[in-house]
ZAZA-481587 format. One line per 5 residues: number of its first residue (from 1); for each residue x, y, z of C-alpha. Coordinates in steps of 0.5 Angstrom, whole numbers. Each point is the difference from the previous one (the first is absolute). Example, Ala and Ser with C-alpha at 12.3 -4.5 7.8 and 13.67 -1.06 7.14 Angstrom:
1 = 25,-9,16  2,7,-2
//
This chain:
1 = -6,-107,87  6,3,3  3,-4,6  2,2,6  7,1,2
6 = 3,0,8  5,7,0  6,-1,0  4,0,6  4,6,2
11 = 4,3,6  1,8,-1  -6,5,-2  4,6,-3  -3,7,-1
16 = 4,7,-1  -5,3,6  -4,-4,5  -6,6,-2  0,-4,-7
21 = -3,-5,4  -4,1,5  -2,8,4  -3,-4,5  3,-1,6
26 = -5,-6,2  1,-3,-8  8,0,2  -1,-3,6  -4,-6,-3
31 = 5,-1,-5  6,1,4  -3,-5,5  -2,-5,-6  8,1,-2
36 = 3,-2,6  -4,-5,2  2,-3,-7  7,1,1  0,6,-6
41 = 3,6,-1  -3,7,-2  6,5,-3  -1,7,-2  5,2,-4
46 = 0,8,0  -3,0,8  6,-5,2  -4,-5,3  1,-7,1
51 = -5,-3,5  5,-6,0  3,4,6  -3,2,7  0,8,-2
56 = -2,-2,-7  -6,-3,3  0,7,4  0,5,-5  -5,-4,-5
61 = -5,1,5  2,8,2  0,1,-7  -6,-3,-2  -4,5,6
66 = 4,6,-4  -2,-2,-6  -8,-1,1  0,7,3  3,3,-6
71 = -5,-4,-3  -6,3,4  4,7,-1  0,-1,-7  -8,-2,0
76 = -2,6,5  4,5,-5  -5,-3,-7  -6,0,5  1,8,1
81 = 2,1,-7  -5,-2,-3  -5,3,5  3,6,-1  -1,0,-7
86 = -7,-2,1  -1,5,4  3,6,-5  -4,-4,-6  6,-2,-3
91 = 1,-8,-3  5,-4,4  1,-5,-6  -6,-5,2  -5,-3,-5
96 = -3,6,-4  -7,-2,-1  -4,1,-6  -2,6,-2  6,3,3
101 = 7,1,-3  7,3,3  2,7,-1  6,3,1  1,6,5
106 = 5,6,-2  2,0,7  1,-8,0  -4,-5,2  -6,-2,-4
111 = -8,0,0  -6,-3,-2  -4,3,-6  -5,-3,-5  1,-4,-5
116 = -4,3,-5  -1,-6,-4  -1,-5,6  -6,5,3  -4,0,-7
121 = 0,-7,2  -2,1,7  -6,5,-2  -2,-4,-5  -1,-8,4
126 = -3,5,5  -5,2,-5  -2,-6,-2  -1,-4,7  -4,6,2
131 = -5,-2,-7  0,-7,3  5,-3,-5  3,-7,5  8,2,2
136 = 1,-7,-4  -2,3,-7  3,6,1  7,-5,1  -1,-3,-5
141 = -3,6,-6  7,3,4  5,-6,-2  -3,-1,-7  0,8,-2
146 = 8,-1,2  0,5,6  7,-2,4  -1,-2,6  0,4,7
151 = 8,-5,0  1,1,-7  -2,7,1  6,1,5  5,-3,-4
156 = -2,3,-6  2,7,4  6,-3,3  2,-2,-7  0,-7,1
161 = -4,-6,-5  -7,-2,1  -1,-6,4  -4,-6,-3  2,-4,-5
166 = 4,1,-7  -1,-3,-7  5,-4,-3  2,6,-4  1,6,6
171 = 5,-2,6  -4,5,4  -8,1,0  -2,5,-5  -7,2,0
176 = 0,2,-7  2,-6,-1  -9,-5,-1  5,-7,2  3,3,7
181 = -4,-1,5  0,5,5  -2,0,8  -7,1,1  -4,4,4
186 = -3,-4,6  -6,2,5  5,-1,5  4,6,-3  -6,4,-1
191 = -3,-1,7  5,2,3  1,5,-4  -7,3,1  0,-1,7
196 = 6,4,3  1,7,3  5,1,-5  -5,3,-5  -1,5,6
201 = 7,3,0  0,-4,7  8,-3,2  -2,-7,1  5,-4,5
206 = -1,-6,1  -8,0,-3  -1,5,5  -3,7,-3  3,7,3
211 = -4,6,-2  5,4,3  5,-2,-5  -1,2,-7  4,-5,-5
216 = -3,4,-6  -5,3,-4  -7,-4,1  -2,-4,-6  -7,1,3
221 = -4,4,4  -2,-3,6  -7,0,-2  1,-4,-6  5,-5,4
226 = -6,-1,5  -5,-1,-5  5,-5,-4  1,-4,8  -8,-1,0
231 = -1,-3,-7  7,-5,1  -3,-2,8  -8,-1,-4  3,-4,-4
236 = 4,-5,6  -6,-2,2  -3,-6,-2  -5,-1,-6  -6,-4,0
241 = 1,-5,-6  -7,-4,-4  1,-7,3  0,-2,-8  4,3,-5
246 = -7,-2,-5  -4,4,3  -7,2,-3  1,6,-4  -6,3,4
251 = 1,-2,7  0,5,5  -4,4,-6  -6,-3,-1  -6,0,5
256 = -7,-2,1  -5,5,-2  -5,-3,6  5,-1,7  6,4,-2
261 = 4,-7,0  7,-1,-5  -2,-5,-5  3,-6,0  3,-4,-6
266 = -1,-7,-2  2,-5,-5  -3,-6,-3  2,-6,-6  -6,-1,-5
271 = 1,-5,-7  8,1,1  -1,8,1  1,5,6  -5,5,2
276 = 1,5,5  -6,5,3  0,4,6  -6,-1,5  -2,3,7
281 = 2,-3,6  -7,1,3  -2,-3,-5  -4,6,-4  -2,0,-7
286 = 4,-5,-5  7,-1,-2  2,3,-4  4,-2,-6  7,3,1
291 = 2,2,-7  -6,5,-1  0,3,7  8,2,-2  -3,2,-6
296 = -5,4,2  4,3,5  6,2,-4  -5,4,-4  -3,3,5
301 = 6,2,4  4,4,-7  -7,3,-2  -1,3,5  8,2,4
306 = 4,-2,-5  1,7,-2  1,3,7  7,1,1  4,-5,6
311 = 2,3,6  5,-3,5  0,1,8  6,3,2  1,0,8
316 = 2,8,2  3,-1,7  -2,5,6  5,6,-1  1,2,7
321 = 7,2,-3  2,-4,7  8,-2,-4  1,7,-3  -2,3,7
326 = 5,-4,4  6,0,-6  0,8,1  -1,0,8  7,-5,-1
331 = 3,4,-5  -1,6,5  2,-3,6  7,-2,-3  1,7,-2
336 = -2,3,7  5,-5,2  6,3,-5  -2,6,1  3,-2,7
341 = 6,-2,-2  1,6,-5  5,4,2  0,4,-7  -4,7,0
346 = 0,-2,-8  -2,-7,2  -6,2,5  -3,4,-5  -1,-5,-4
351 = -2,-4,3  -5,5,4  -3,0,-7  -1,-8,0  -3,1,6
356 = -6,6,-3  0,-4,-6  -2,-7,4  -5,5,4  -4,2,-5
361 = -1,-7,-3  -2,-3,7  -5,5,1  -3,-1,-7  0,-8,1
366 = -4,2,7  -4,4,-4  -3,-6,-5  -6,-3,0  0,-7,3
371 = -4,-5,-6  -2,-8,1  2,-5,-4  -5,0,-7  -1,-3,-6
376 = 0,3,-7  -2,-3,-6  5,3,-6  -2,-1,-7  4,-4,-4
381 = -2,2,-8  -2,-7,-1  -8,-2,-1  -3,-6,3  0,-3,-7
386 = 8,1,-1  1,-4,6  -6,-5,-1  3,-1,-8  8,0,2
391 = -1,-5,5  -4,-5,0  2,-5,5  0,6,5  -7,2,-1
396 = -3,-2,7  4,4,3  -1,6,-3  -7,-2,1  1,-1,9
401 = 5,6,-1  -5,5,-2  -5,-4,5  -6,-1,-6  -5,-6,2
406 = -5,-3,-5  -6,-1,3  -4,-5,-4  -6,-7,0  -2,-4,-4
411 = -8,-2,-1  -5,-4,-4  6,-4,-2  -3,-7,-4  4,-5,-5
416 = -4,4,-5  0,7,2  6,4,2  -3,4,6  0,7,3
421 = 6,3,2  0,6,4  7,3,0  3,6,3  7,4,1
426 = 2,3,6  4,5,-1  5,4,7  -3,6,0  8,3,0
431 = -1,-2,-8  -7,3,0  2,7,2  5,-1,-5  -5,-2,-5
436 = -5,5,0  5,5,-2  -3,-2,-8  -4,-7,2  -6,-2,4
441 = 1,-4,7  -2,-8,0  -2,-4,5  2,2,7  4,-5,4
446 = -4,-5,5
//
């Protein structure tokens, strides 16, 4: 462990210019105070100040005000320079989001376009969290097919190496290279990625949004932002989880032909042997051996939908095109305040044109009809027995996600006899519709 070391003892603070040490007159003040009171001396060598004499004292305090208002002056000019850039949608040398890169003006200056490559990226993990794929998978599917991160992207357009670690063979990370490891993609990166504004066009200054202040093209439209934002915020919410990670594979499936109750799931030791059966909490019928019931099931259930192809519910949210709306009525309202400002016939007619376009816009969005928030089911080109055969671990689910129920009871069951089992499928009748296309409608739902 490192040990500590009292600083050496010393008389004389020496820099080239007091602002090299302090642009605050209450900093100088402390510091000077703390000198004096310790019998040290501050000089500056270029500013010809010593505090070793009354005026020297004297200066130093003199000097350090002047020196915090060339300091504010300094911050005050950046501030408007950067919100003069923003406002002429130009790039002011701040962090380049992904999805966006520079571009130089012929006048001077830069702008934001698209990075082609980066907003095929985009589109795509769009795409996938709207199919229902999990932002984690698609984070991980992006660092194992190789796609540079959004920071090794920017470095990779700057000319610069990929972060992460080299092999013992490259002195910087290779991405051709199977024994470098570059930087993953994280949740985190694509989050916060999804969830901004930039995606619009929008300037966003300090996570603020400006509608009225164009940084670039959209990526998205702001009807597929807004359907993006609802499927991330549906996802926020808490999930409710099975209190066992061995659930019975026909809990929450399985109900009781006589009272409608779930049937519940037992097991018992007998001659060094398990056995499981299903039984009716209201005690009708018999149990039910579990293996035969799962079984039975299973048959029932690929006879009669295993054909039927699996749709998925996506949540359209309502299209009041409210964002859209309030964009174009921000956009005008800067151009009519332009228009103000303008002293250029050639200007104002632009600008008049900008002002006719948006007219026309915002009449047409006034115009559109208001829809309520719905769900759709979307076919995916997989049948139910695609999905009950690739993931057997998952077959439950596919069974609460698509609502069946298995109405079944046992009677007449001895030591010697088997017994009756009535037994039949509840079927949602979305999947109905969509079976009487070329197959016969089953048992409808309780």
């Amino acid at each position: 462990m490192a040990q500590r070391h009292s600083p050496q003892p010393w008389d004389v603070l020496v820099a080239w210019k007091l602002d090299r040490i302090s642009r605050s007159s209450m900093d100088t003040e402390t510091l000077l105070r703390w000198c004096l009171d310790r019998g040290k001396r501050i000089v500056c060598v270029d500013d010809g100040i010593d505090t070793d004499t009354q005026m020297g004292q004297v200066w130093v305090k003199l000097a350090s005000i002047f020196a915090e208002v060339e300091r504010n002056a300094i911050r005050e000019r950046v501030v408007q320079a950067r919100k003069k850039l923003r406002s002429d949608s130009r790039w002011g040398g701040e962090t380049v989001h992904y999805g966006l890169k520079p571009e130089k003006l012929p006048g001077g200056g830069y702008r934001l376009v698209h990075d082609a490559e980066a907003v095929q990226v985009i589109r795509r993990v769009v795409a996938d969290v709207m199919r229902g794929d999990s932002v984690q998978s698609i984070a991980d599917k992006l660092t194992a097919e190789g796609v540079p991160s959004a920071r090794d992207r920017q470095r990779q357009l700057q000319g610069k190496p990929a972060t992460g670690a080299a092999c013992e063979n490259h002195e910087d990370v290779s991405r051709e290279c199977p024994d470098c490891r570059p930087s993953a993609w994280s949740t985190t990166t694509l989050h916060r990625l999804l969830e901004s504004k930039t995606l619009l066009g929008y300037t966003v200054h300090q996570g603020n949004a400006d509608p009225g202040v164009m940084k670039s093209e959209p990526i998205l439209t702001a009807s597929e932002f807004r359907s993006l934002q609802v499927v991330l915020e549906e996802r926020k919410k808490p999930k409710q989880t099975n209190r066992t990670g061995n659930a019975s594979p026909l809990l929450g499936i399985a109900v009781c032909h006589e009272c409608g109750s779930a049937m519940h799931q037992k097991s018992q030791l007998a001659k060094g042997k398990r056995y499981r059966y299903y039984y009716c909490p209201e005690r009708h019928g018999c149990q039910i051996p579990a293996d035969w019931l799962e079984t039975v099931m299973e048959e029932t259930f690929l006879d009669e939908l295993g054909d039927v192809e699996v749709h998925e519910p996506v949540v359209v949210p309502a299209s009041d095109h409210t964002d859209e709306l309030e964009s174009a009525k921000m956009q005008l309202e800067a151009v009519t305040g332009a228009m103000r400002r303008a002293s250029s016939q050639a200007v104002l007619e632009t600008l008049a044109e900008q002002v006719a376009d948006l007219d026309v816009r915002i009449t047409e969005l006034e115009a559109l009809p208001v829809q309520p928030a719905r769900t759709e089911h979307v076919p995916t080109g997989r049948t139910y027995r695609d999905d009950w055969d690739a993931d057997p671990a998952g077959r439950r689910r596919l069974l609460l996600d698509a609502g069946i129920r298995y109405q079944v009871l046992l009677e007449g069951r001895t030591r010697t006899q088997g017994g009756s089992l009535r037994g039949k499928l509840l079927v949602p009748a979305d999947i109905q519709q969509r079976m009487r296309g070329g197959m016969n409608a089953v048992g409808n739902p309780a």
